[in-house]
N, C-alpha and C positions, 0 to 999 in steps of 0.2 A: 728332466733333472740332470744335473750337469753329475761328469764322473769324479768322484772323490776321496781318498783312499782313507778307510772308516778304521779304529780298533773295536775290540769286544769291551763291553762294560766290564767284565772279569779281568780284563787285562789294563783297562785302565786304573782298576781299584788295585792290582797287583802292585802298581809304578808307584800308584801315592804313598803302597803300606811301605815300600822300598827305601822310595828317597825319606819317610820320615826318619825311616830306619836309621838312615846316612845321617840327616840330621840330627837325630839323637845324639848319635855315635861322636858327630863332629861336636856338639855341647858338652859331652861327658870332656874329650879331649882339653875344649878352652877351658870350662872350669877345672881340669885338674891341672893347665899349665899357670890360671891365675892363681890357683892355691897355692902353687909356689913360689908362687912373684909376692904372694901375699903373706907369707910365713914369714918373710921379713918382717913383719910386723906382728908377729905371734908367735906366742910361747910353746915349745912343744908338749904334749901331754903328760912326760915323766920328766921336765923343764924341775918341776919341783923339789921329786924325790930323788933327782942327780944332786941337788944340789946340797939336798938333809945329807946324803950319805958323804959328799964332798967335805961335807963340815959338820960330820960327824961328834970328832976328837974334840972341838972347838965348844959344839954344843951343849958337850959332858964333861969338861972340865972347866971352861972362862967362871970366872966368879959370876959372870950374870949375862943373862942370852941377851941377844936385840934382836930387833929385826934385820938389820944388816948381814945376819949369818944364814936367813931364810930366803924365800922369794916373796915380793910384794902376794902374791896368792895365798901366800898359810896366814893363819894364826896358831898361837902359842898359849902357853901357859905354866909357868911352875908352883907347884905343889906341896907342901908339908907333906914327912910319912904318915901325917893323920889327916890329911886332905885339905888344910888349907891353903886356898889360893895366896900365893906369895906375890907373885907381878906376869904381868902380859896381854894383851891384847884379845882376850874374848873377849865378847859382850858379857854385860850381868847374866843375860839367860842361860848364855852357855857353858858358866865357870861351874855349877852343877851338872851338870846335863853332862859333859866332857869325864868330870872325876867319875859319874856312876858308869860311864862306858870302859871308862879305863880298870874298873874294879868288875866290872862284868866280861872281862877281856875283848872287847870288842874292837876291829881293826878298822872297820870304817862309819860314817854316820848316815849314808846312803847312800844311792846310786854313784855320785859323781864324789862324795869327799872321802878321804880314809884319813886313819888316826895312826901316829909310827909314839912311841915313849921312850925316854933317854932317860935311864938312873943318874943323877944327879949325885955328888956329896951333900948337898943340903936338900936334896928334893927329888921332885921328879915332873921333869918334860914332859910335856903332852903338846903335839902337833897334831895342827888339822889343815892335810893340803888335797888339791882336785888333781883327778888323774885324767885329763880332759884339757886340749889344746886350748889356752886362753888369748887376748890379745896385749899385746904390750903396755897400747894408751890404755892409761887409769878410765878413761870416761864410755870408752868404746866395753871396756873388761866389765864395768859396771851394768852398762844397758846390754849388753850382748855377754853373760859371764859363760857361755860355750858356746866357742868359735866355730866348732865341726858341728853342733848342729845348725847352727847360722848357716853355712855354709850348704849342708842337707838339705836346708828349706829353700833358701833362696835357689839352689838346683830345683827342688818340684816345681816351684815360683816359675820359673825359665821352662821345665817339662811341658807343665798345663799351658802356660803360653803357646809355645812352639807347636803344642798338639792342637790347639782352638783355631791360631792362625793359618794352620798348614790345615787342619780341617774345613775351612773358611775357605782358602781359595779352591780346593778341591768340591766344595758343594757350591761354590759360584761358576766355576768349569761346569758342572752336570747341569746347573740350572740352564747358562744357556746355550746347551743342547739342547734340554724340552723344551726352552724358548719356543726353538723352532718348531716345535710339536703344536702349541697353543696358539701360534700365530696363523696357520692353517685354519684350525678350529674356531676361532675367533672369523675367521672370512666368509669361512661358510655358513656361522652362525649369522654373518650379518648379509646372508644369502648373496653374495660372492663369490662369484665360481671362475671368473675369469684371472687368477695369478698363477705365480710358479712355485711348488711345495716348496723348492730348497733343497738342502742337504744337511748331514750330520757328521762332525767326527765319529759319533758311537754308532759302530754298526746294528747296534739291535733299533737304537731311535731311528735308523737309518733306514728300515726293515718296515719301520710303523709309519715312515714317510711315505717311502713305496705303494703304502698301502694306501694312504690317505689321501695320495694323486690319483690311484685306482677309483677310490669310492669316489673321489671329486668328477673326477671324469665320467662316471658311473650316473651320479647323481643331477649331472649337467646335462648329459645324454635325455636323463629320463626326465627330467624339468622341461628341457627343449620339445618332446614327445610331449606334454602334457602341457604345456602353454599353446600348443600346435593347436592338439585338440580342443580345450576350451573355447581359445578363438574362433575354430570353426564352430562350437557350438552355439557361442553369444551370435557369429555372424547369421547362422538358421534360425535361430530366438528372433533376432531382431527383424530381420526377412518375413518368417511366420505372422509376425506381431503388427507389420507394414501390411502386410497382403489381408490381413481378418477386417481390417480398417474401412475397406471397400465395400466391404459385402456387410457391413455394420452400419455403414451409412445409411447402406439401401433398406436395410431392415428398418432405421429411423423412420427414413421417408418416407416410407410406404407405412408406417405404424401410423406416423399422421397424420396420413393419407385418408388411413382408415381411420380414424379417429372423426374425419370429416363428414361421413356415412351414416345414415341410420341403424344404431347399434343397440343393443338390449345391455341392461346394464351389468351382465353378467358377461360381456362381448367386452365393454367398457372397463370393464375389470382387470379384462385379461389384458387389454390393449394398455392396459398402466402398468402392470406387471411387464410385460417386453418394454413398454418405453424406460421404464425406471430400471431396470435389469441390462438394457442399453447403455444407458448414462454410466451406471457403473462397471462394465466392461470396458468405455472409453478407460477408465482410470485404474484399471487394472492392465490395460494396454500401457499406460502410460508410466507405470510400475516396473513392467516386465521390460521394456527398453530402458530405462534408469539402470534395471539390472546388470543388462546386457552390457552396458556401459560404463560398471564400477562406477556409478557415482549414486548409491544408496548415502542417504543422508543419516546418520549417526544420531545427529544431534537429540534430544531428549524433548520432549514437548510438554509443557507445562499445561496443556487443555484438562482440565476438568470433565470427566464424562460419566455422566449417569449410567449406571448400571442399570437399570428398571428399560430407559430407552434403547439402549445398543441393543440388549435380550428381546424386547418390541420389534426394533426393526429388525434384525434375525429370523424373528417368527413370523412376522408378516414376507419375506425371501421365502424362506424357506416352504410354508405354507402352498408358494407358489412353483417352486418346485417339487415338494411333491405331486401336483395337480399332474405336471408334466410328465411324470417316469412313473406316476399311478401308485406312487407309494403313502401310506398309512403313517403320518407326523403326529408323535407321541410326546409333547411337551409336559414335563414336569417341572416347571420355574417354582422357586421358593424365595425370591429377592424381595426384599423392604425399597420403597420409595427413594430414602433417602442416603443412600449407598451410591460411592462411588469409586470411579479408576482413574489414575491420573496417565495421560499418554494422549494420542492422536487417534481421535473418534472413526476418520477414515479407515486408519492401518486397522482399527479392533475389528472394525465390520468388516474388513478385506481380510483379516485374518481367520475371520470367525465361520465367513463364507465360504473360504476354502474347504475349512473340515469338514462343514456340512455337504460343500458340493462335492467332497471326494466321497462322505456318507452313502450318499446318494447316488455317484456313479458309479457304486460297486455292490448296489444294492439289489436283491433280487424282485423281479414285478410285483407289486402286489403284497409286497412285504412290508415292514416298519422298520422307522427310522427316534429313535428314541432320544430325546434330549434332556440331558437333566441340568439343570440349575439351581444351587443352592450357598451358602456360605458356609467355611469352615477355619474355624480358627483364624478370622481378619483372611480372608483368601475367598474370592469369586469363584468358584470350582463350576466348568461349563463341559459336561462329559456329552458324548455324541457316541452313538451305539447303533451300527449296522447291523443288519443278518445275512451279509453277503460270507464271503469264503475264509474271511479274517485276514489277521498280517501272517506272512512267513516269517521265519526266523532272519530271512537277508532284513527286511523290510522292518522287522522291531527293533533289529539295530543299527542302518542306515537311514530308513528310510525319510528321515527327517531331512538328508543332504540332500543337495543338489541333482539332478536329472538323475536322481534313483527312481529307476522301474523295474518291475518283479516279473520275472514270465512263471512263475510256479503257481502264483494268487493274485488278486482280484487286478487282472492284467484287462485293459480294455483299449478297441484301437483309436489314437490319439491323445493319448496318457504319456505327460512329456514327464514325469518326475519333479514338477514345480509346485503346486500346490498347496504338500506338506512343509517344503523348504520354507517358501512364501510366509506359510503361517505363524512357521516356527523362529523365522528370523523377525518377527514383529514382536512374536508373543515375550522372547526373548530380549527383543530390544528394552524392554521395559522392567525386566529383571523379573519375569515371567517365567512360565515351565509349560511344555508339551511334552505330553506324556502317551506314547504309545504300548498297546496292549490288547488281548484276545477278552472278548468277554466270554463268559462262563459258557452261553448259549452257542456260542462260534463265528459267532460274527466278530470285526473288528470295532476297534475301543478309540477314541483321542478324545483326551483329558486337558483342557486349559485352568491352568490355575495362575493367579494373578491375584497384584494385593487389593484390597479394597480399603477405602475409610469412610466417614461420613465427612458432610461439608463442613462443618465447625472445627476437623479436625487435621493435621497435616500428617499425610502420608508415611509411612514409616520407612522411608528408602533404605 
């Protein structure tokens, strides 16, 4: 990060309250030198009552007022001693309204007008004029009849302005500063770790840059460390997976070797169980290098599969493995005929395999292996119940990842952590669930639950 000489946020919000300050200051200033460029063209506020009193004499003795001796602002009116209007320029509303003020002694008619009365020899005067700067044009005095507040508003008008727009550039300054805050964020989010954080005018965004090149560089470190590792471990997956291939063949060959021999049909049996147990290790070899490969296939598979038969050939596996580890296969299926899963008939059985054959390899001699099968609420529920050591607590909440292995429980030697992974990235793929847990008795639990329908009916994705 390059060096750059930052202020404090506090000091930058100091400078904005400042110069608006100036700014202010400098508005107050124009509008008071246009108000007096403008007072040319406006009356001053006691314009009016200079001029009642100027022509005072004039108004109490001439036989009969006009307007001429007033300012275009007042009206007028003269009076009989018994109140009748004689002549002038009120309105009809206001030739009462005026005589009862002037009998009630009142000096003005509200805020802006007041009332002055002249004894007359035949009558009596009643003026009503605005104590309140007016403008000279007739049209302007009409639409705008006070000029100082026109004047008041149209300054707030010019304040909120000058305060939005000065506020406006001041939060387009701050934004981008954190620009550069979310520009970082944005790279790494889009797992980019190779650019340069930047810099900031604001010292504290400045502070959070700092840090953000730290955690970058932190985070890149520990990416690089753990791509490292992965690698090597796809590369011993893949190695492992190559080398079982050889001694797999040879088990074929010699299966059908023996196959070729006089054998008992319970000899015959078993020799179908490794052959077929064969076959499917090829493709579970051929699985586990996809893996190692990042090229698992996403894609969704439209197969139709009977639930009656996947749980069939499961049991007849299975059945065969426990002959081998001498374990006690406890089948509780409760599935209808005509139930189905929609997904890839291979993944369910490679899936389904796993759980049983991790059942199995943690299971103590001579023990039982419990399998239940039944439906619940539109869902295939395939639970598997050891009596081995159960899961630890690492293990019920990793152990569904990748090369997780336990050395606390049911740890056995050549237990890579694939398995459950395996299972659970099938069961999953199909918008499934695996479910790990302790059964009551203390053995370990996995739970597949998955949707089902029947064939007349389309799946509820």
């Amino acid at each position: 990060m390059g060096i750059r000489k930052s202020t404090k946020l506090r000091t930058t919000f100091i400078k904005y309250v400042v110069s608006l300050g100036l700014l202010i200051i400098i508005l107050i200033l124009v509008n008071y030198y246009l108000f007096i460029v403008a007072s040319i063209g406006v009356y001053p506020a006691n314009y009016s009552e200079k001029i009642i009193q100027s022509n005072y004499d004039e108004l109490k003795n001439l036989p009969r007022v006009t307007i001429e001796l007033l300012t275009p602002m007042c009206n007028f009116g003269v009076y009989s001693e018994e109140g009748d209007f004689l002549y002038g320029n009120f309105s009809s509303k206001d030739i009462k309204i005026n005589w009862d003020r002037y009998q009630q002694g009142k000096t003005s008619t509200g805020l802006e007008k007041y009332i002055i009365t002249i004894d007359r020899d035949e009558g009596i005067l009643i003026i009503t004029y605005p104590l309140t700067a007016q403008y000279r044009n007739e049209i302007l005095r009409r639409t705008l009849p006070n000029a100082e507040l026109t004047i008041v508003i149209v300054f707030f008008i010019q304040l909120i302005a000058l305060i939005i727009l000065w506020s406006n550039r001041f939060a387009k300054k701050v934004n981008n500063e954190l620009k550069t805050l979310l520009i970082p964020m944005a790279k790494i989010q889009e797992q980019n770790l190779d650019f340069n954080v930047g810099t900031s005018n604001i010292e504290e965004i400045s502070m959070v840059l700092k840090g953000i090149d730290k955690m970058k560089n932190s985070l890149k470190k520990a990416l690089e460390e753990q791509w490292s590792v992965e690698q090597q471990k796809r590369e011993q997956i893949s190695a492992l997976a190559h080398d079982i291939k050889t001694p797999l063949t040879i088990i074929k060959g010699n299966v059908g070797l023996l196959g070729e021999t006089n054998l008992t049909n319970e000899q015959k049996s078993y020799c179908g169980y490794i052959e077929e147990s064969s076959e499917h290790m090829e493709g579970y070899l051929k699985s586990l290098l996809t893996i190692t490969k990042k090229e698992i296939d996403y894609r969704k598979s439209d197969e139709i599969i009977s639930a009656m038969k996947t749980t069939n050939f499961i049991r007849s596996q299975g059945e065969a493995l426990g002959k081998i580890y001498d374990l006690n296969m406890i089948w509780n299926i409760d599935i209808e005929e005509d139930l189905y899963i929609q997904g890839n008939k291979d993944e369910f059985e490679r899936a389904l395999m796993n759980i049983l054959s991790n059942a199995v390899e943690f299971s103590s001699k001579n023990s039982s292996v419990i399998i239940n099968g039944f439906i619940d609420n539109s869902y295939l529920i395939i639970q598997v119940i050891d009596q081995g050591n159960g899961f630890s607590k690492k293990m019920l909440k990793y152990g569904k990842q990748r090369f997780t292995m336990d050395n606390d429980s049911r740890t056995k030697t050549g237990h890579h952590g694939l398995g459950l992974y395996i299972a659970n990235t099938i069961i999953t793929k199909y918008h499934g669930e695996l479910i790990l847990s302790n059964d009551k008795n203390g053995g370990g639990s996995v739970t597949t639950k998955i949707q089902i329908f029947q064939r007349d009916m389309s799946p509820n994705r």
